[in-house]
Backbone bond lengths (Angstrom), bond angles and torsions (degrees), N, CA, C in turn:
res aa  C-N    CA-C-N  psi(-1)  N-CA   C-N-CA  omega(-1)  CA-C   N-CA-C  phi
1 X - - - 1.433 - - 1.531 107.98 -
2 X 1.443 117.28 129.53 1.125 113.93 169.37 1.645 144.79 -55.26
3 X 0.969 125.92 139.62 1.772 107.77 -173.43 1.303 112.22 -85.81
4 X 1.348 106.02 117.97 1.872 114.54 169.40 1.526 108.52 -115.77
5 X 1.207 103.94 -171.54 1.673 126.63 172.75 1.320 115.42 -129.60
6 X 1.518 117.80 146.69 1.415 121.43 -176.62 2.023 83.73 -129.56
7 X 1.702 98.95 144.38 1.229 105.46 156.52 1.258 134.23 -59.00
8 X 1.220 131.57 173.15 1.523 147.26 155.52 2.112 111.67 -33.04
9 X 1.086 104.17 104.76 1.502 93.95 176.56 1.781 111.92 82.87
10 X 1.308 102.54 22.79 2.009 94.95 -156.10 1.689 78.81 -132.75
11 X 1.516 89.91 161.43 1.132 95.53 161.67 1.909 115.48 -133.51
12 X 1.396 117.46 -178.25 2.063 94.91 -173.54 1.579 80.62 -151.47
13 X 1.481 106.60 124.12 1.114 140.56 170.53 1.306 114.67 -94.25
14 X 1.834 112.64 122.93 1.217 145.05 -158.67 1.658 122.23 -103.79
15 X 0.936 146.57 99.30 1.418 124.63 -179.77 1.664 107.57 -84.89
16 X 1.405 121.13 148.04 1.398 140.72 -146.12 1.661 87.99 -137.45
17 X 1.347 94.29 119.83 2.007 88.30 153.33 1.600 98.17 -115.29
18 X 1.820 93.01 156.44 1.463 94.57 -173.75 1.395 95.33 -134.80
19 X 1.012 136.18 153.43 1.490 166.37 -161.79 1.559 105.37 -109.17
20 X 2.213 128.66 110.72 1.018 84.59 -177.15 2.017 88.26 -116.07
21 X 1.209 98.97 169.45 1.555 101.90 179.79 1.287 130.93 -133.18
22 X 1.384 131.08 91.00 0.923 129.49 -165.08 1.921 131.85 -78.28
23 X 1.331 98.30 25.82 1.380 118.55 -177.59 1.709 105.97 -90.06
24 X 1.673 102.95 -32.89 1.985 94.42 -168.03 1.763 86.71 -90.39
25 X 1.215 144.74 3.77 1.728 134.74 142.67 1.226 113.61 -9.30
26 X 1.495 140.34 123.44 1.182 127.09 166.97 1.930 107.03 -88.63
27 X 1.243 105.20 169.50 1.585 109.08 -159.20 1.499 91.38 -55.10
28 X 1.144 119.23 -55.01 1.583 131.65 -160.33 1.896 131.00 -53.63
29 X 1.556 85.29 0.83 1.648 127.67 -163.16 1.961 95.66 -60.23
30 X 1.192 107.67 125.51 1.160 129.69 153.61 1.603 137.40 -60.06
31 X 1.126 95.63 0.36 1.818 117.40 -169.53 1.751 101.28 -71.06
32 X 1.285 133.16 -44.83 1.082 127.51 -169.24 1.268 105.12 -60.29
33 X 1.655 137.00 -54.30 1.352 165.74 -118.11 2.085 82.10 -102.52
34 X 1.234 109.50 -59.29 1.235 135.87 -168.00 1.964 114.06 -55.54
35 X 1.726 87.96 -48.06 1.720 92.75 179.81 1.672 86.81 -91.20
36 X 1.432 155.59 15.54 1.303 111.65 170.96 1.209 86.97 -115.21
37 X 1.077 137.11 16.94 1.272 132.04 141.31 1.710 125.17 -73.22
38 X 1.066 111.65 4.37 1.483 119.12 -159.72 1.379 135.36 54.00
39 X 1.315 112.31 13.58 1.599 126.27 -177.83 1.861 99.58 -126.23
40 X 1.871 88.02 152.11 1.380 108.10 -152.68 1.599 76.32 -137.75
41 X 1.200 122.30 128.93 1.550 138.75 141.27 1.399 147.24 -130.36
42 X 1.633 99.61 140.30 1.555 87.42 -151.60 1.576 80.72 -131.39
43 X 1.687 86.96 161.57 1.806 108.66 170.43 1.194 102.92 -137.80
44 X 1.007 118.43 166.15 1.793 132.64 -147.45 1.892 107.03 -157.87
45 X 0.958 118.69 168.63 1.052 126.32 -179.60 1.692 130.78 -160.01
46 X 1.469 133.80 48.34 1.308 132.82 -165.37 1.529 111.45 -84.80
47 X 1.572 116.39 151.33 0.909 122.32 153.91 1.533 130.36 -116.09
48 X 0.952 141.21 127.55 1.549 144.19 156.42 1.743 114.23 -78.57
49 X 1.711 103.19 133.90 1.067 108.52 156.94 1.562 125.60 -129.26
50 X 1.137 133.08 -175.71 0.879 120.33 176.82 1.963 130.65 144.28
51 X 1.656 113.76 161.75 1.411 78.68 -144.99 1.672 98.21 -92.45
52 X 1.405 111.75 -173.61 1.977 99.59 -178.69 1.953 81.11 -130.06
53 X 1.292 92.66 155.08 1.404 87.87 172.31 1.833 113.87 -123.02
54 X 1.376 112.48 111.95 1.607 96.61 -160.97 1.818 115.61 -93.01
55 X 0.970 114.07 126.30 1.770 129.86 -159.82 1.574 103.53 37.35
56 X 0.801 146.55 -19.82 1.536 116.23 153.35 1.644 102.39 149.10
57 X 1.774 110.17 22.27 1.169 124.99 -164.81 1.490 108.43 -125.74
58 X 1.151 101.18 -33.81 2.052 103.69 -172.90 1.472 95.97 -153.81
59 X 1.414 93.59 140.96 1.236 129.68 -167.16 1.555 105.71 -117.59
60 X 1.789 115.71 109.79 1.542 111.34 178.95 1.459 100.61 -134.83
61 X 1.514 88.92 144.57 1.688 120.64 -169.53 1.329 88.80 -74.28
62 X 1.854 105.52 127.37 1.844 95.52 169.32 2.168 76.27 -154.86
63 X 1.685 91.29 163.65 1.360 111.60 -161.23 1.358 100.05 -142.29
64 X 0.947 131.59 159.79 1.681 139.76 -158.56 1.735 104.67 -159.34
65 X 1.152 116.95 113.49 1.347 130.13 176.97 0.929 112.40 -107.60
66 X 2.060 134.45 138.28 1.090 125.94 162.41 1.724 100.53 -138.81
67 X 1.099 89.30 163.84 1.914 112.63 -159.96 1.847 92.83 -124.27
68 X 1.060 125.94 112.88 0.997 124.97 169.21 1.541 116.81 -134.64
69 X 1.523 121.75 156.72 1.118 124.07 -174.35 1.528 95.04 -149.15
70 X 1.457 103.84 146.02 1.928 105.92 -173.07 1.760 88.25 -152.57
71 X 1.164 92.29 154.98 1.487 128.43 -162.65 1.637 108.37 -107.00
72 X 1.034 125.66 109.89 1.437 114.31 -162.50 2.018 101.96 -111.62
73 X 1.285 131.22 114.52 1.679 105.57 167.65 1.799 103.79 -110.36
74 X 1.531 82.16 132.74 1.748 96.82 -145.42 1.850 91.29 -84.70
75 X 1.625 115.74 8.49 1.539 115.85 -168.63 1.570 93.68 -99.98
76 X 1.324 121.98 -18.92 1.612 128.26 -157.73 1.404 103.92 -118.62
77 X 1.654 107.82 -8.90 1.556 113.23 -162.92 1.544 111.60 21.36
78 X 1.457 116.29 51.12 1.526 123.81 138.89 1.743 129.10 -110.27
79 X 1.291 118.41 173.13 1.052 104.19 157.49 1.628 131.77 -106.45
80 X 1.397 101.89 151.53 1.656 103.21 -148.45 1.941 90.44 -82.65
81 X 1.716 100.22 -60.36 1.778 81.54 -174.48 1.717 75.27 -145.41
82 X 2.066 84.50 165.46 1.502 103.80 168.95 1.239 101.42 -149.47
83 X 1.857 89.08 145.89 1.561 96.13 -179.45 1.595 113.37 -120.38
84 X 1.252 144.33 140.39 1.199 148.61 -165.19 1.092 115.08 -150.96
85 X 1.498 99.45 119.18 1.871 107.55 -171.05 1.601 87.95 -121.61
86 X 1.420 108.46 148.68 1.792 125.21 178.57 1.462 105.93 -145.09
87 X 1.466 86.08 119.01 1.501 96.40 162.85 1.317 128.32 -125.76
88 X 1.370 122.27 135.59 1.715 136.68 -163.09 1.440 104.51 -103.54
89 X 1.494 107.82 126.60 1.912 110.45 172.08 1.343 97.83 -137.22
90 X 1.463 124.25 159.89 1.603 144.62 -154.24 1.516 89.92 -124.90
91 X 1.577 104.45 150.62 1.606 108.33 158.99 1.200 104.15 -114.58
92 X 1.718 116.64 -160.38 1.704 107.72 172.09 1.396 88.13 -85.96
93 X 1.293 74.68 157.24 1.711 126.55 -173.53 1.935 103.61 -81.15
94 X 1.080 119.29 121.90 1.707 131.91 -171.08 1.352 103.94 -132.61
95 X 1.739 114.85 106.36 1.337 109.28 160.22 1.266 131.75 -69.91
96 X 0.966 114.89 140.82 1.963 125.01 -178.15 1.604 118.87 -47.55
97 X 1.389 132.04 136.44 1.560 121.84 170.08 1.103 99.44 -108.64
């Protein structure tokens, strides 16, 4: 992923392509049961890290995780529901020289 900057109070929206593969499935996989139903669901898992720099003095390591799962109905080609949980953690805190 490339390195950008987002302002003060802003946030900067990324588009992601994802690759999906149905080979790491374990045997026991629910997917067959799932597509003849016409629904496809997936969960995901990214993390971001990265540093923030606050007024122009200290610089702190913080990372942003999200857990998502989306509901796909593959007859309407919409999606039915999504769920998205985010969680935020701090490192120590390092002032700038």
């Amino acid at each position: 992923m490339p390195k950008s900057k987002a302002g003060m109070l802003s946030t900067k929206k990324i588009d992601v392509e994802v690759s999906l593969n149905s080979n790491a499935l374990p045997s026991h996989s629910a997917i067959g049961i799932e597509l003849s139903r016409w629904v496809l669901t997936l969960s995901n898992q990214a993390t971001l890290t990265g540093k923030v720099e606050l007024m122009f003095i200290m610089k702190k390591k913080k990372s942003s995780t999200m857990d998502c799962t989306m509901t796909f109905d593959l007859l309407a080609k919409m999606v039915q529901t999504r769920i998205a949980v985010k969680r935020s953690s701090s490192h120590k805190t390092k002032s700038l020289d």
